[in-house]
ChimeraX commands (.cxc) that place a marker at each C-alpha (Angstrom):
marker #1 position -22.67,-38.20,-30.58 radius 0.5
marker #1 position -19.02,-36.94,-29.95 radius 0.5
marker #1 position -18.72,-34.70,-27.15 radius 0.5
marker #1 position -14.67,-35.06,-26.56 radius 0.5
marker #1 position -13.48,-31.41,-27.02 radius 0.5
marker #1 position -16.29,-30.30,-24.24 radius 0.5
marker #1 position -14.56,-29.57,-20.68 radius 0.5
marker #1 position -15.85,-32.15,-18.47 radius 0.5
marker #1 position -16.21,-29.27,-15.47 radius 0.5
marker #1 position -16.70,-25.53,-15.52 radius 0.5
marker #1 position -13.83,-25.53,-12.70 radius 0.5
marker #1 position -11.63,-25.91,-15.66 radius 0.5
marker #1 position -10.60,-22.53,-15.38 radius 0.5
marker #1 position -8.10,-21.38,-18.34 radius 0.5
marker #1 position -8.98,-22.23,-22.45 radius 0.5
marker #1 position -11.86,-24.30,-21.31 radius 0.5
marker #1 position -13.92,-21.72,-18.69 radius 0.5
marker #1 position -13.90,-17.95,-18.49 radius 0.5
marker #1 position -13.87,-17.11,-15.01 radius 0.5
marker #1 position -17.32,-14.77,-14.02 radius 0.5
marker #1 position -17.48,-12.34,-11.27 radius 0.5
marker #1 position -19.24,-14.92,-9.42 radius 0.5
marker #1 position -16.74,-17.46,-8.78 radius 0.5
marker #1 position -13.79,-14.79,-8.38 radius 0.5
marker #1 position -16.14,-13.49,-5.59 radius 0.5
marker #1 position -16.78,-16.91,-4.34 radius 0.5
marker #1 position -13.00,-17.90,-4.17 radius 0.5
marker #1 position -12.31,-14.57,-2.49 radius 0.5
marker #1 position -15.05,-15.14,-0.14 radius 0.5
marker #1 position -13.47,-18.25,0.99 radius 0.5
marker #1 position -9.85,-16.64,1.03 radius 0.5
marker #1 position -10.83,-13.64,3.55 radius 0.5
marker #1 position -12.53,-16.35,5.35 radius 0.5
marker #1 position -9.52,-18.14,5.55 radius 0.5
marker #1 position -6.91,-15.33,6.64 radius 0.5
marker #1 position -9.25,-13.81,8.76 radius 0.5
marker #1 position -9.09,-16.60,11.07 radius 0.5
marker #1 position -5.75,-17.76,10.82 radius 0.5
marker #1 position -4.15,-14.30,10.92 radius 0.5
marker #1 position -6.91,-11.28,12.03 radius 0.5
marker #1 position -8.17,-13.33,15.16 radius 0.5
marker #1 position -5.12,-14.83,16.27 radius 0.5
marker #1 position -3.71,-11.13,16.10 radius 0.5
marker #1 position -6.50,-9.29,18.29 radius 0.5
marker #1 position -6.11,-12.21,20.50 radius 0.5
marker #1 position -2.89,-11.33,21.36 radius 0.5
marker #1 position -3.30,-7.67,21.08 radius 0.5
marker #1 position -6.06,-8.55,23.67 radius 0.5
marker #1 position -3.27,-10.78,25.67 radius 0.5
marker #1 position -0.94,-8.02,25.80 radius 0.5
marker #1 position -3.62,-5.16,26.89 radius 0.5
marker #1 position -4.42,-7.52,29.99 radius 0.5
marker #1 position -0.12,-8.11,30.57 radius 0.5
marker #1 position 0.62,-4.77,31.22 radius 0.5
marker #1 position 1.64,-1.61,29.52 radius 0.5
marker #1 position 4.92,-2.62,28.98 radius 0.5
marker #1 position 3.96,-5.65,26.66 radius 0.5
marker #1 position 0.92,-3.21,25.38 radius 0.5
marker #1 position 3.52,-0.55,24.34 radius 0.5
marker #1 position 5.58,-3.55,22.72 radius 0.5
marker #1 position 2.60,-4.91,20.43 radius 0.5
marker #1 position 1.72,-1.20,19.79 radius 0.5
marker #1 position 4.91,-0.78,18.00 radius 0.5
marker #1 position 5.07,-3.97,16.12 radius 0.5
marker #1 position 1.62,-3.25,14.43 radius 0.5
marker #1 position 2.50,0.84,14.25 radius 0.5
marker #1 position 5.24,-0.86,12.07 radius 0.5
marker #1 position 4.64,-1.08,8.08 radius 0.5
marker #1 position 4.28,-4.92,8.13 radius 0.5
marker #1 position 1.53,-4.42,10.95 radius 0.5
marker #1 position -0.17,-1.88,9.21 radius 0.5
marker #1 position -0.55,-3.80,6.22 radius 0.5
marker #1 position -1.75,-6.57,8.19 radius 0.5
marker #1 position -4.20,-4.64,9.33 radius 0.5
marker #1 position -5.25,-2.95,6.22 radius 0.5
marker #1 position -5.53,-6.74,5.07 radius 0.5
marker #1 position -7.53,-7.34,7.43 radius 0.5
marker #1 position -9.88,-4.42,7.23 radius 0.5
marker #1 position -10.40,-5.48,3.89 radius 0.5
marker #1 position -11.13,-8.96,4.18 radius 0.5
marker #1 position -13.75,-8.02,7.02 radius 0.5
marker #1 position -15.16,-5.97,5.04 radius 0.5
marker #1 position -15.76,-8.29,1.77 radius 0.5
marker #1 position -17.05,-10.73,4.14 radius 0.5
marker #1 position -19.31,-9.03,5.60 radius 0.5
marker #1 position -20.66,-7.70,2.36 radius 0.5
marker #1 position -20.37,-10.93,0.34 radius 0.5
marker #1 position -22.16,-12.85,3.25 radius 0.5
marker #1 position -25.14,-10.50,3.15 radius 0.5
marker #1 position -25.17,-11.09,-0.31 radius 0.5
marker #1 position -25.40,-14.70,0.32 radius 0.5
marker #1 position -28.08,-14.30,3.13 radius 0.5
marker #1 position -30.50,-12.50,0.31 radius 0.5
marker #1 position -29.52,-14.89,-2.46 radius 0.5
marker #1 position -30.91,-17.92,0.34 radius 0.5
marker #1 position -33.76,-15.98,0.61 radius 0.5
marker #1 position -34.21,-16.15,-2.81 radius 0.5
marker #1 position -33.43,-13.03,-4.23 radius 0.5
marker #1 position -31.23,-11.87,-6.84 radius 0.5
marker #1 position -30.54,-14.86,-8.48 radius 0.5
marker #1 position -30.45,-14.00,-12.22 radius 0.5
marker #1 position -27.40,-12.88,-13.81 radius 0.5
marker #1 position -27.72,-8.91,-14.12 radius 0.5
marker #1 position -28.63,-8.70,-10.43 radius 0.5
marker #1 position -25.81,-11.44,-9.41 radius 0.5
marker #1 position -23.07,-9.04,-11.16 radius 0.5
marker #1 position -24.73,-5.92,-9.35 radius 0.5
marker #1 position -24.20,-6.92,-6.04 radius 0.5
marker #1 position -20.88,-8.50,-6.48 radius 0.5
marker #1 position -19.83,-5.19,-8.37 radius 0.5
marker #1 position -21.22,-3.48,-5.25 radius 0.5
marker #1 position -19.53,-5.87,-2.56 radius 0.5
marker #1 position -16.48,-4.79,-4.15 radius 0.5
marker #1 position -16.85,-1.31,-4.17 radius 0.5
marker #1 position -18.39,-1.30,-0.47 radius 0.5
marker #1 position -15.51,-3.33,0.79 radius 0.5
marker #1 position -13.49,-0.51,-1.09 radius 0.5
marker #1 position -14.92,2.28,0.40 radius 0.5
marker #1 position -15.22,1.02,3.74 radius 0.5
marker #1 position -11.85,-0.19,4.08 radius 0.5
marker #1 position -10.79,3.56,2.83 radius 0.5
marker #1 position -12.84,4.84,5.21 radius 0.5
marker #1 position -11.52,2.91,8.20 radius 0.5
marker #1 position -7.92,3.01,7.04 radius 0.5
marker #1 position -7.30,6.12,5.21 radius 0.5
marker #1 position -6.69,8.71,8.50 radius 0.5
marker #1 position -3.98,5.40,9.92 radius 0.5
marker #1 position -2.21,4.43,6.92 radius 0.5
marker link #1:1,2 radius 0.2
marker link #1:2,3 radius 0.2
marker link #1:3,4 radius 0.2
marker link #1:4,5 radius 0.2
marker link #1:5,6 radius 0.2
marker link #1:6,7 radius 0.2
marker link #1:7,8 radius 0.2
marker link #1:8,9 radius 0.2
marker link #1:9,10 radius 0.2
marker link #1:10,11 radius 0.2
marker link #1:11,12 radius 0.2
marker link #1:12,13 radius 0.2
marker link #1:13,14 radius 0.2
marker link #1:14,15 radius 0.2
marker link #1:15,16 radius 0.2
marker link #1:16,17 radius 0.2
marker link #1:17,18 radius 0.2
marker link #1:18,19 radius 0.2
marker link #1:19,20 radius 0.2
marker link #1:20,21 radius 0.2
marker link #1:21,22 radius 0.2
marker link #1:22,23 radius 0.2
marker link #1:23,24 radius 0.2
marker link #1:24,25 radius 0.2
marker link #1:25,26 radius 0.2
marker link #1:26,27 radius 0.2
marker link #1:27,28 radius 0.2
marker link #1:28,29 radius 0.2
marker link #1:29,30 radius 0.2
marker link #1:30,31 radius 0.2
marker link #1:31,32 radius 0.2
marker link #1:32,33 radius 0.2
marker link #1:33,34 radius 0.2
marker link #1:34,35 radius 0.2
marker link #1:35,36 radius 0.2
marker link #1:36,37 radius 0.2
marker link #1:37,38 radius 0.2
marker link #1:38,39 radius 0.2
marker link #1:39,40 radius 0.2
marker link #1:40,41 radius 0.2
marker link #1:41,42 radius 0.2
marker link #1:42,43 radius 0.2
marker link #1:43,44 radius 0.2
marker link #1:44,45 radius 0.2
marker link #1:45,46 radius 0.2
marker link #1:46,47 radius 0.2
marker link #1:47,48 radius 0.2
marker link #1:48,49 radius 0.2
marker link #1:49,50 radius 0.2
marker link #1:50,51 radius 0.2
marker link #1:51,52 radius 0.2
marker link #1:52,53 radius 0.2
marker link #1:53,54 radius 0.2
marker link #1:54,55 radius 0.2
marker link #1:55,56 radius 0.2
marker link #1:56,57 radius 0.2
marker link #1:57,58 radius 0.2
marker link #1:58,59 radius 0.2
marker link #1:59,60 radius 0.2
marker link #1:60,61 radius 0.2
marker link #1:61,62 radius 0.2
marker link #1:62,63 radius 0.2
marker link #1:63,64 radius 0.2
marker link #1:64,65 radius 0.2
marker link #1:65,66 radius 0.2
marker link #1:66,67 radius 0.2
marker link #1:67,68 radius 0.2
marker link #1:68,69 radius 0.2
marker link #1:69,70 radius 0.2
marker link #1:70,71 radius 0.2
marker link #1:71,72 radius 0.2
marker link #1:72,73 radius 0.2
marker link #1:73,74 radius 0.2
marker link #1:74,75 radius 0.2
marker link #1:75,76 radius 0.2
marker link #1:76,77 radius 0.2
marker link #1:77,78 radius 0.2
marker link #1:78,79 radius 0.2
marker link #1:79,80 radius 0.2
marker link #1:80,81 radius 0.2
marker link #1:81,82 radius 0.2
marker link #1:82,83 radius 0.2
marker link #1:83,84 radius 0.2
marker link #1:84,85 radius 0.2
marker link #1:85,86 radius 0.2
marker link #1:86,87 radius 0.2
marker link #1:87,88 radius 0.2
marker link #1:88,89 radius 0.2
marker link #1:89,90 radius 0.2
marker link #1:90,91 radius 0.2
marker link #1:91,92 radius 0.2
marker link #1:92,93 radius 0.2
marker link #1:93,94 radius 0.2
marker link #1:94,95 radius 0.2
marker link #1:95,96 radius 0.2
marker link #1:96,97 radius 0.2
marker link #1:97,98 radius 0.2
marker link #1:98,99 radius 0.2
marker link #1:99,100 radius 0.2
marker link #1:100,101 radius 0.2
marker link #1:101,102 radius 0.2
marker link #1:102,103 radius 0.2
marker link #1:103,104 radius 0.2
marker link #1:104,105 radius 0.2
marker link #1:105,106 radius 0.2
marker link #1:106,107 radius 0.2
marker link #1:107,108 radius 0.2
marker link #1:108,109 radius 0.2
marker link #1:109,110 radius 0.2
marker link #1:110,111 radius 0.2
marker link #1:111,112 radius 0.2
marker link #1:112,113 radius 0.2
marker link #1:113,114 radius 0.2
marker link #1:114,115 radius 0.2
marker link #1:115,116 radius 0.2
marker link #1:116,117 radius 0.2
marker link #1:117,118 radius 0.2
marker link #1:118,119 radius 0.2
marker link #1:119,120 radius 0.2
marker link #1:120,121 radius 0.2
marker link #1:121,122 radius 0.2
marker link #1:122,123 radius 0.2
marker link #1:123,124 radius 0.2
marker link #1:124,125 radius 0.2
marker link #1:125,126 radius 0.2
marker link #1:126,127 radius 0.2
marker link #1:127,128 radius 0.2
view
């Protein structure tokens, strides 16, 4: 029995493996993980530093997020917070079990993206 032109692993993303909603979610997951603790923590930390310093230095940080680079961090950030949130929920019930099978698996991550849409909208839209 040949089996050579089989991909050895379905994280052989590209002509071997079609990527499903499942594993983009599951990357992404991972990803707003990522930046929200390298770069959303670290960043209300020192909002947090600078509230305690004085209103000069508050008045300083308040400026350099009022900027557009800030306030694309922290639409970025919003976002990620968001999916996370929603994603890990969605993890919670599937380790309870539920929602498992295919057609319910590409429900909810269909509607962890379109929460984390809508919230992020929500939160952002009157500051951007």
């Amino acid at each position: 029995m040949n089996n050579s032109n089989r991909p050895l692993s379905p994280f052989m993303i590209g002509p071997y493996y079609r990527p499903q909603l499942t594993s983009i979610l599951s990357i992404t997951h991972r990803g707003t993980g990522v930046f929200l603790s390298l770069v959303s923590a670290p960043l209300l930390l020192w909002w947090l530093i600078t509230l305690a310093s004085g209103p000069e230095q508050f008045s300083w940080m308040t400026g350099v997020i009022g900027g557009l680079p800030g306030r694309l961090v922290m639409l970025v950030s919003v976002f990620c917070l968001s999916f996370h949130m929603f994603n890990g929920i969605r993890h919670l019930v599937w380790d309870m079990g539920y929602g498992l099978d295919m057609k319910p698996a590409t429900a909810s991550g269909w509607a962890v993206i379109i929460l984390s849409i809508l919230v992020t909208g929500l939160l952002v839209g009157g500051v951007l």
